[in-house]
VMD Tcl script that builds the backbone (N, CA, C; Angstrom):
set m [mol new atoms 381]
animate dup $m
set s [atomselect $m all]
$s set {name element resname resid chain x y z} {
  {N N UNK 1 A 25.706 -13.688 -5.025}
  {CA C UNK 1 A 25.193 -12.358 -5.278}
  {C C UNK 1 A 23.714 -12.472 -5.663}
  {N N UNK 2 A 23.054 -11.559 -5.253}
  {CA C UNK 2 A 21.525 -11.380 -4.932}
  {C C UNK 2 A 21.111 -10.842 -6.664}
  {N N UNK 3 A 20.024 -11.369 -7.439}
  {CA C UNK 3 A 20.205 -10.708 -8.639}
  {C C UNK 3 A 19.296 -9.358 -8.986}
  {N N UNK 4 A 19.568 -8.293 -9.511}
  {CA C UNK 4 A 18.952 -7.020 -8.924}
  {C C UNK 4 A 17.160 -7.474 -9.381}
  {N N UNK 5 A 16.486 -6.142 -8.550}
  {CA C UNK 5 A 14.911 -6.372 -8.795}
  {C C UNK 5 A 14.812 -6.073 -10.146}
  {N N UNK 6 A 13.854 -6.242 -10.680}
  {CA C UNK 6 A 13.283 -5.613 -12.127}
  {C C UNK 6 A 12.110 -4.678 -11.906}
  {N N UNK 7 A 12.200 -3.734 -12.801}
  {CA C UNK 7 A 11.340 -2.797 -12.375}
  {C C UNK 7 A 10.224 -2.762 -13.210}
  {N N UNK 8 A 9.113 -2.417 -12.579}
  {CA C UNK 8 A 7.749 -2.778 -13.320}
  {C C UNK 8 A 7.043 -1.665 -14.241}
  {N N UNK 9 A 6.137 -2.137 -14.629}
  {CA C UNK 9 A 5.723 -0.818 -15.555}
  {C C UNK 9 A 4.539 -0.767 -14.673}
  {N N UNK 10 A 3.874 0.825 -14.807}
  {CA C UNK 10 A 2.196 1.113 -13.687}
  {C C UNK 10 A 0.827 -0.115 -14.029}
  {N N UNK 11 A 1.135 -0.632 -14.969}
  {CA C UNK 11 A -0.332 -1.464 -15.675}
  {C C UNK 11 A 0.370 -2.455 -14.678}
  {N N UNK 12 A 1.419 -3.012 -14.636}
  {CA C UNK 12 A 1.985 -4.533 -13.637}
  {C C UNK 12 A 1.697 -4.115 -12.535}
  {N N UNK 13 A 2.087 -3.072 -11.950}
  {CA C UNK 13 A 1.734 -2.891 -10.725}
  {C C UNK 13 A 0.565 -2.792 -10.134}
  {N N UNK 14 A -0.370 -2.206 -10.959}
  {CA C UNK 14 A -1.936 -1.786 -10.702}
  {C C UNK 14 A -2.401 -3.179 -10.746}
  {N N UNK 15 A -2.091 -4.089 -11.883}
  {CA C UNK 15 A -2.673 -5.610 -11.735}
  {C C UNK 15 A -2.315 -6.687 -10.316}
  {N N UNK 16 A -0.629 -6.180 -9.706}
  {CA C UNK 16 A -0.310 -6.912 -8.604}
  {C C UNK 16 A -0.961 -6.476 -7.140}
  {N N UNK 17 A -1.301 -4.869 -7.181}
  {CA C UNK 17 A -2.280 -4.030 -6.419}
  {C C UNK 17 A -3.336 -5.324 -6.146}
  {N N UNK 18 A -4.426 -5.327 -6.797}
  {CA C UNK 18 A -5.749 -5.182 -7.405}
  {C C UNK 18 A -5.960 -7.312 -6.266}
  {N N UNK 19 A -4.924 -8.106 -6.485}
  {CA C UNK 19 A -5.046 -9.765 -6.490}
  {C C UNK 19 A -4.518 -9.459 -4.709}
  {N N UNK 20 A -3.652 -8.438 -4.247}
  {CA C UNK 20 A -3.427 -8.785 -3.134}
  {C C UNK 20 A -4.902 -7.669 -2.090}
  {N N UNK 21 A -4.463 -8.117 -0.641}
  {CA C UNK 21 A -5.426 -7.261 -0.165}
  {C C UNK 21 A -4.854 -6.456 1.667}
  {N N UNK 22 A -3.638 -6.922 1.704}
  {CA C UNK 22 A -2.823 -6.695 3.069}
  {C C UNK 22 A -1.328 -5.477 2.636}
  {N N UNK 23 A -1.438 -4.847 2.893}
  {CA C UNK 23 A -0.397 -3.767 2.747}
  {C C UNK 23 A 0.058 -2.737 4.031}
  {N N UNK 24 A 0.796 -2.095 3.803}
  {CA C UNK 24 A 1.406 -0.901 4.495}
  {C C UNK 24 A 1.008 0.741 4.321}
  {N N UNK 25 A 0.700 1.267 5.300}
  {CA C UNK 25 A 0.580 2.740 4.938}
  {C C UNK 25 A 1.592 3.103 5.790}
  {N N UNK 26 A 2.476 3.768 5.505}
  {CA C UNK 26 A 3.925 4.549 5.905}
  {C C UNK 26 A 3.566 6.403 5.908}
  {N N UNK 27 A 3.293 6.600 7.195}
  {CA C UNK 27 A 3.200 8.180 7.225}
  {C C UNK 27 A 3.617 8.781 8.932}
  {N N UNK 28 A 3.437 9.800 8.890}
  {CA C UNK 28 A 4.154 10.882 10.193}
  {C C UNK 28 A 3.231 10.774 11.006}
  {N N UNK 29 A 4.106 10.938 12.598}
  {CA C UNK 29 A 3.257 11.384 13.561}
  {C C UNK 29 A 4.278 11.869 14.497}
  {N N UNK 30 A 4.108 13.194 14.407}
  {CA C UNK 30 A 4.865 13.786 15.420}
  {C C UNK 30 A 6.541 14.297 14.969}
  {N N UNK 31 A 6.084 14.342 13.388}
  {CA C UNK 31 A 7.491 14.531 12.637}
  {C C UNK 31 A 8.557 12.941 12.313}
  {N N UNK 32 A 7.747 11.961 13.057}
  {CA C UNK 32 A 8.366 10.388 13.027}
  {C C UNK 32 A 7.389 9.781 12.131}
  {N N UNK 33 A 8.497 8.652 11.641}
  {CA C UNK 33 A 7.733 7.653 10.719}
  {C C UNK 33 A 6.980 6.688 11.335}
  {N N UNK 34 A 5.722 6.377 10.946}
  {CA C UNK 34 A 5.049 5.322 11.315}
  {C C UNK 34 A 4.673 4.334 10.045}
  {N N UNK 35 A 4.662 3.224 10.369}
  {CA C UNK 35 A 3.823 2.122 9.444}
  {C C UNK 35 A 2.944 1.397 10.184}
  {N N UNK 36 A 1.660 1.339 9.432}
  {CA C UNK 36 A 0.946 0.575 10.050}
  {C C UNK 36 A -0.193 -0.241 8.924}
  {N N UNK 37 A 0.128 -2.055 9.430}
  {CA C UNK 37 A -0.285 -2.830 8.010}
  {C C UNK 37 A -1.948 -2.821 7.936}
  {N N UNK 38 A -2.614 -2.541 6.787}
  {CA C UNK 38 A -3.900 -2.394 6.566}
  {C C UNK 38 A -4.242 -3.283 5.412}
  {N N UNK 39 A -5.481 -3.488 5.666}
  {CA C UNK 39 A -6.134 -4.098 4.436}
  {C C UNK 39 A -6.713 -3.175 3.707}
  {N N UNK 40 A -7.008 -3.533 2.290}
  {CA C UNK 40 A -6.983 -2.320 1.698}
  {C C UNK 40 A -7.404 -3.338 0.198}
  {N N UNK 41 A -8.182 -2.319 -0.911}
  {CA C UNK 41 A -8.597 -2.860 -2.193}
  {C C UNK 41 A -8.599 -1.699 -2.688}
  {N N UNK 42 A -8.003 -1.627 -4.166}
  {CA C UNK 42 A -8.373 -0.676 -5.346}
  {C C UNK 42 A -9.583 -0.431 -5.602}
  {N N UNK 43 A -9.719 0.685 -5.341}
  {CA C UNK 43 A -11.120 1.297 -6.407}
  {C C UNK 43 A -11.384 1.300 -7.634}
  {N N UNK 44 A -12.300 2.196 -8.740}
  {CA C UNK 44 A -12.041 1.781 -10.119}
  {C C UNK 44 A -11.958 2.989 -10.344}
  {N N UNK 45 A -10.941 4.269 -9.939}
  {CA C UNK 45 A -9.857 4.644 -10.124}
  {C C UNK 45 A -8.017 4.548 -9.774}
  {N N UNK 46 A -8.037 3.412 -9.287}
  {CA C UNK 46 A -7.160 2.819 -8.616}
  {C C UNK 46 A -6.202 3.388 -7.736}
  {N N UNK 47 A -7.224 4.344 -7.103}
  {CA C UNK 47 A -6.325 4.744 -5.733}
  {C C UNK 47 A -6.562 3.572 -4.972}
  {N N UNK 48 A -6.348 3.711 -3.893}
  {CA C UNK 48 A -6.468 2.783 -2.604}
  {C C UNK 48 A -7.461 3.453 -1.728}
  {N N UNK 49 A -8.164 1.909 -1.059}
  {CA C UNK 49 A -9.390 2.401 -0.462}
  {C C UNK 49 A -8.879 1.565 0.980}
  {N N UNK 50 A -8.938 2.029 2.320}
  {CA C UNK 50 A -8.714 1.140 3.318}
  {C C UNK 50 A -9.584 1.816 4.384}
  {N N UNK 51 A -10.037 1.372 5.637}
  {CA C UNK 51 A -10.477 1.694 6.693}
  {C C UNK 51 A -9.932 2.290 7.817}
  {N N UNK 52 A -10.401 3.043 8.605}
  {CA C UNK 52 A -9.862 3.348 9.758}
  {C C UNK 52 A -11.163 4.026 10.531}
  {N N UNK 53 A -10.627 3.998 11.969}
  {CA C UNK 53 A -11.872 4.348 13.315}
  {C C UNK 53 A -11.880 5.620 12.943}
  {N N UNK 54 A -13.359 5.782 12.775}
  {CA C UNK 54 A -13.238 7.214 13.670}
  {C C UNK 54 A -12.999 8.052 14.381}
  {N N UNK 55 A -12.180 9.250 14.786}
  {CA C UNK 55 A -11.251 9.703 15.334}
  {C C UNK 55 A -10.013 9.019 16.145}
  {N N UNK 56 A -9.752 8.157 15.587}
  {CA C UNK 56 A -8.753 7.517 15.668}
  {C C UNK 56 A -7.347 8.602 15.376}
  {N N UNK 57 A -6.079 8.401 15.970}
  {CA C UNK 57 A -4.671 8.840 15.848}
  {C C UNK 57 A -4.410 8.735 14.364}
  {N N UNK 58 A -4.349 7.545 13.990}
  {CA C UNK 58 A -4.412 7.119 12.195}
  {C C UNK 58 A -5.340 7.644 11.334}
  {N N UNK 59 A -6.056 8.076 11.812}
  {CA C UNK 59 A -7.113 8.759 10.712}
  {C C UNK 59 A -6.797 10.387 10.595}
  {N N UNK 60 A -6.323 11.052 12.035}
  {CA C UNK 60 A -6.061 11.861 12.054}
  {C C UNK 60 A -4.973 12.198 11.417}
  {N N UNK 61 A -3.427 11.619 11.498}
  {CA C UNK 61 A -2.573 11.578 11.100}
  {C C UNK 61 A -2.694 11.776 9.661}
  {N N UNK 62 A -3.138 10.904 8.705}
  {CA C UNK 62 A -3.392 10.751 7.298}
  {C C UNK 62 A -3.833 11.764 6.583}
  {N N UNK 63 A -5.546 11.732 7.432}
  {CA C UNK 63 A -6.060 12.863 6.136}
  {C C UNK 63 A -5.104 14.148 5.645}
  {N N UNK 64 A -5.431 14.362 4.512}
  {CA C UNK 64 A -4.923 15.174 4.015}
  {C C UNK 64 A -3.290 15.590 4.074}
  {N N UNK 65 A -2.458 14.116 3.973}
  {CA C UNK 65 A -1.167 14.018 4.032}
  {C C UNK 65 A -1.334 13.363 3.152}
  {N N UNK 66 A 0.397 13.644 2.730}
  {CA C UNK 66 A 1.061 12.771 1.532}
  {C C UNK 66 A 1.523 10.964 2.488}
  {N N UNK 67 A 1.302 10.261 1.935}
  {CA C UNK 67 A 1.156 9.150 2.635}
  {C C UNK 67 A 2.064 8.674 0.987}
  {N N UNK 68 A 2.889 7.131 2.319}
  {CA C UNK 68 A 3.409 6.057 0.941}
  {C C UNK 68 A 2.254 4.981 1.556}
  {N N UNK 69 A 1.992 3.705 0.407}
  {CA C UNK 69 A 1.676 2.737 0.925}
  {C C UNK 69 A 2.163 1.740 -0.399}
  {N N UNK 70 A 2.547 0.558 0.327}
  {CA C UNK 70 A 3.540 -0.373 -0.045}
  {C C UNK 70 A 2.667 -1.879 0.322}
  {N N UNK 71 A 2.732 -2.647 -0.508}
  {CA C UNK 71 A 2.198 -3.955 -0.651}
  {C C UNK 71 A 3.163 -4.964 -1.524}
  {N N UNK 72 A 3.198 -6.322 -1.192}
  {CA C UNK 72 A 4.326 -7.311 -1.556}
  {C C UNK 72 A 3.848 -8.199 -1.649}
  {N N UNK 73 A 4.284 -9.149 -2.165}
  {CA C UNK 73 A 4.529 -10.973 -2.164}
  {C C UNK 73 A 5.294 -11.336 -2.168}
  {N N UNK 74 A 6.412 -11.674 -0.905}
  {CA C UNK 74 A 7.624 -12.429 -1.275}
  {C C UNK 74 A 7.350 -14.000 -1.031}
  {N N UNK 75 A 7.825 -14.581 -1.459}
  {CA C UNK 75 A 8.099 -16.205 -1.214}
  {C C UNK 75 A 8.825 -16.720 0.130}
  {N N UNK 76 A 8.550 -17.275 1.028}
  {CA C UNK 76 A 9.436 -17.618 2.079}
  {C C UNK 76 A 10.745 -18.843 0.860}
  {N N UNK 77 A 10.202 -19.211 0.501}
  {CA C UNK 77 A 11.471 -20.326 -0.004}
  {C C UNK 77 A 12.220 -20.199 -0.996}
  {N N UNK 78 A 12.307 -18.997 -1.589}
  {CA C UNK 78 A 13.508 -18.457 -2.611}
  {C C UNK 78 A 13.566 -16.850 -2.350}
  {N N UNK 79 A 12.816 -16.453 -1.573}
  {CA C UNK 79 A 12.455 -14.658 -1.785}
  {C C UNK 79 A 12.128 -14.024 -3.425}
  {N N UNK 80 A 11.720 -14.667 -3.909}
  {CA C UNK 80 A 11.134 -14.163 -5.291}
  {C C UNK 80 A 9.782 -13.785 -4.974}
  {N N UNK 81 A 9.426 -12.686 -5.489}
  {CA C UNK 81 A 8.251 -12.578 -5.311}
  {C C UNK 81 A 8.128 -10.324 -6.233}
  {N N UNK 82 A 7.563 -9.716 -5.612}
  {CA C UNK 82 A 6.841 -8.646 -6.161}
  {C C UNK 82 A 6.984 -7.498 -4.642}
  {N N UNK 83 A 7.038 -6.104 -5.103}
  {CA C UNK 83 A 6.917 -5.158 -4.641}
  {C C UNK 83 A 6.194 -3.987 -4.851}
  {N N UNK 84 A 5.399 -3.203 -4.631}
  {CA C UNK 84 A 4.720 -2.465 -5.279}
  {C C UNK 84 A 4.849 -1.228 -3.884}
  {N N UNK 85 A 4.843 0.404 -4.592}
  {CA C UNK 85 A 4.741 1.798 -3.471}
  {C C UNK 85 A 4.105 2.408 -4.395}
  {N N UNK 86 A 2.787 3.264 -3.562}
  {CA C UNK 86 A 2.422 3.858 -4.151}
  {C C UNK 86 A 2.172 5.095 -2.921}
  {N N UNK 87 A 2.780 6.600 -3.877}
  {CA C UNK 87 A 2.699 7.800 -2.925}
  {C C UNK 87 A 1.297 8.214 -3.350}
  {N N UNK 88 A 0.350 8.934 -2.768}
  {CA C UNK 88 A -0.748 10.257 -2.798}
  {C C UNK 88 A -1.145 10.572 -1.478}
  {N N UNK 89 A -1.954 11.496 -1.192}
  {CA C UNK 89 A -2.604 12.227 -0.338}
  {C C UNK 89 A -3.347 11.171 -0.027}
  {N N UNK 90 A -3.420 10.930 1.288}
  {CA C UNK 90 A -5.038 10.392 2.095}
  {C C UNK 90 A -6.030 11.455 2.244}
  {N N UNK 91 A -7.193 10.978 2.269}
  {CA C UNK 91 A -8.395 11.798 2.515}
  {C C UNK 91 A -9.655 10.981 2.873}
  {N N UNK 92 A -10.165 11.251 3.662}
  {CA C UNK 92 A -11.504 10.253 4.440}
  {C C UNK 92 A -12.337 10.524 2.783}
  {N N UNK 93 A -13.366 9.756 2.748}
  {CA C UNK 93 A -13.749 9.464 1.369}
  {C C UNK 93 A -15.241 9.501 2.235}
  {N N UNK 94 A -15.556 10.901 1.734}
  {CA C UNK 94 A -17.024 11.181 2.366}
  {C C UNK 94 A -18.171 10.906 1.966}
  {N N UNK 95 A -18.028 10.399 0.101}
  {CA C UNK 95 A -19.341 10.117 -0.567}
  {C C UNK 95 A -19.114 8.624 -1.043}
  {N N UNK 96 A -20.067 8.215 -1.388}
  {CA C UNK 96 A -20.153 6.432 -1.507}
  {C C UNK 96 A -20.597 5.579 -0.637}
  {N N UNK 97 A -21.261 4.553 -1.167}
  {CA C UNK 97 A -22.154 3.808 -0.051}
  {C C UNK 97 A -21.506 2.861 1.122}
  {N N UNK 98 A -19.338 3.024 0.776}
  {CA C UNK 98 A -19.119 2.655 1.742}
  {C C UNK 98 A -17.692 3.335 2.641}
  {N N UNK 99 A -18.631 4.408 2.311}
  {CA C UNK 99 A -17.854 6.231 3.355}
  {C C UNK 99 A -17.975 5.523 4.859}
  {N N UNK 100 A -18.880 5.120 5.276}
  {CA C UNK 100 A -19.010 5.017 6.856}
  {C C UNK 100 A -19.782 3.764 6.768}
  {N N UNK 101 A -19.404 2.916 8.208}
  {CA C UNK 101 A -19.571 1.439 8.586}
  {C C UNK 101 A -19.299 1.723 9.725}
  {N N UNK 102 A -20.528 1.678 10.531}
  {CA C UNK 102 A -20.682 1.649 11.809}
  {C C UNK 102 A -19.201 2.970 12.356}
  {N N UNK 103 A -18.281 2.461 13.006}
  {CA C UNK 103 A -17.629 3.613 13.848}
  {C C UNK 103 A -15.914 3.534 13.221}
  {N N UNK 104 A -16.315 3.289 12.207}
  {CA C UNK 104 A -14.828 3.171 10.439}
  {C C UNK 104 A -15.649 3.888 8.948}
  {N N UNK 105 A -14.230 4.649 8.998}
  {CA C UNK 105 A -14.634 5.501 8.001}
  {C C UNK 105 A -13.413 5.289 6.862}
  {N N UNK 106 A -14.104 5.075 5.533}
  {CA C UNK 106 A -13.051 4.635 4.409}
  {C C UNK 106 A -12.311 5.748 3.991}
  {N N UNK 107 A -10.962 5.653 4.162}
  {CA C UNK 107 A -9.771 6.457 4.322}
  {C C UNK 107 A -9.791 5.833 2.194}
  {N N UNK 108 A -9.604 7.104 1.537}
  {CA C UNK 108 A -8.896 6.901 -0.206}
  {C C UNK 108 A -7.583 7.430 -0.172}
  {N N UNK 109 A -6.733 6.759 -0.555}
  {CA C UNK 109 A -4.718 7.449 -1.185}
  {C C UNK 109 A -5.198 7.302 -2.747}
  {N N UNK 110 A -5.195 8.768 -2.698}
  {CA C UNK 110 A -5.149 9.028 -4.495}
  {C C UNK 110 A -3.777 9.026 -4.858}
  {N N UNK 111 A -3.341 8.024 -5.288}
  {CA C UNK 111 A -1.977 7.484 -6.526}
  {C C UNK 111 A -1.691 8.538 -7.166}
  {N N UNK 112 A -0.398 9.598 -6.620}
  {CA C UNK 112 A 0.276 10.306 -7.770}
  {C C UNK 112 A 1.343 10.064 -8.457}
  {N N UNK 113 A 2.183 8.719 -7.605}
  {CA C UNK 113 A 3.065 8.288 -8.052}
  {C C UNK 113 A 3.209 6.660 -7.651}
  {N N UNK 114 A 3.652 5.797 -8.358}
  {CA C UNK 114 A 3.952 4.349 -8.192}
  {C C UNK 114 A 4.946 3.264 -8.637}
  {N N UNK 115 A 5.235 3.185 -8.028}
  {CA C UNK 115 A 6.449 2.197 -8.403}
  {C C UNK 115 A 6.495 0.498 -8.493}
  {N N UNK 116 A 7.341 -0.112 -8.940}
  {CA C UNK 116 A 7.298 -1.635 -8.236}
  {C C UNK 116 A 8.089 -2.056 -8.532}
  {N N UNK 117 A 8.585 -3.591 -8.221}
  {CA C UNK 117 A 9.647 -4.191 -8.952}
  {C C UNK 117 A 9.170 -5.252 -8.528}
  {N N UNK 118 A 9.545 -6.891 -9.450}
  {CA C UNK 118 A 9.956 -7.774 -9.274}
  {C C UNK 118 A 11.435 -8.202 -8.528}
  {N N UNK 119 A 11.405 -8.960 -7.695}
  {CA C UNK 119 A 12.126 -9.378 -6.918}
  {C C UNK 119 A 12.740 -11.140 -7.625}
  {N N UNK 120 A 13.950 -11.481 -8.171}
  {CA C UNK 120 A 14.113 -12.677 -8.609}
  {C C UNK 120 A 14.359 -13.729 -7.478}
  {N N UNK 121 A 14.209 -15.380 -7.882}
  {CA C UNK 121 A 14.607 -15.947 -6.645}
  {C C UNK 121 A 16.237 -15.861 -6.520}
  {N N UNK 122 A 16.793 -15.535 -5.349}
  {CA C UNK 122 A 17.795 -15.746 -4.667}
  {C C UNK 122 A 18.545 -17.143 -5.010}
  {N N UNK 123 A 19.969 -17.113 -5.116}
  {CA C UNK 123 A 20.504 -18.148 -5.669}
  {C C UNK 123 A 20.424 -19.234 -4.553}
  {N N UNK 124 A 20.943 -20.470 -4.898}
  {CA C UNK 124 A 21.158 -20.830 -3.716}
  {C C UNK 124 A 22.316 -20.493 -2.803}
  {N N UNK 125 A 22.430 -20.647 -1.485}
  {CA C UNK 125 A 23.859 -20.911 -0.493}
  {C C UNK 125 A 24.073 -21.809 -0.676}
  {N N UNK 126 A 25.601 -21.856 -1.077}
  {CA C UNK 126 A 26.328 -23.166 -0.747}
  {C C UNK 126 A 26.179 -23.872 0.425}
  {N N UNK 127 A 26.895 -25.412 0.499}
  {CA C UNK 127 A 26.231 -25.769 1.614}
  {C C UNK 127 A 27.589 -25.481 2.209}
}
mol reanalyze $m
mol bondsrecalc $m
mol representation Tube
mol addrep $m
């Protein structure tokens, strides 16, 4: 038996945020779910800051949707590791010196809600 996750408090999560830099944004297109993995860094309000093309499908999709985005560390050799979701609105992030880069425009998810858990290592299988 798998031993359950532990659940984190927002300061653990914002700190496990902050060290990784590869995550998930999980949102609609066309009434369907999409995910698509982004790189991405906290701001120093700790929404999430990530990129996307200019008029791009994904950029379109986002702004001004409720978006999840989800970031992890599992371990390949025990599955222990960390989980972190965090829901807010996307919105192209029009002011700041790094709003626009060439033909990518920095997409912000303002954090209204967040979650996480620790994940323990997995027992072993018998042989």
């Amino acid at each position: 038996m798998t031993p359950d996750p532990v659940p984190l408090e927002e300061w653990h999560c914002l700190r496990l945020l902050a060290k990784s830099s590869i995550g998930r944004v999980v949102y609609t297109v066309g009434a369907l779910p999409a995910v698509l993995p982004v790189r991405f860094r906290l701001d120093g309000d700790n929404n999430v800051l990530l990129r996307a093309t200019t008029g791009s499908e994904f950029l379109r999709a986002v702004t001004d949707a409720l978006v999840a985005f989800q970031a992890d560390d599992i371990s390949g050799a025990d599955g222990s590791g960390w989980s972190v979701t965090v829901l807010g609105r996307a919105e192209a992030a029009p002011e700041g010196p790094e709003a626009r880069h060439g033909d990518q425009v920095a997409v912000r998810i303002r954090s209204e809600w967040g979650t996480g858990r620790l994940l323990p290592a997995a027992p072993p299988t018998p042989p």
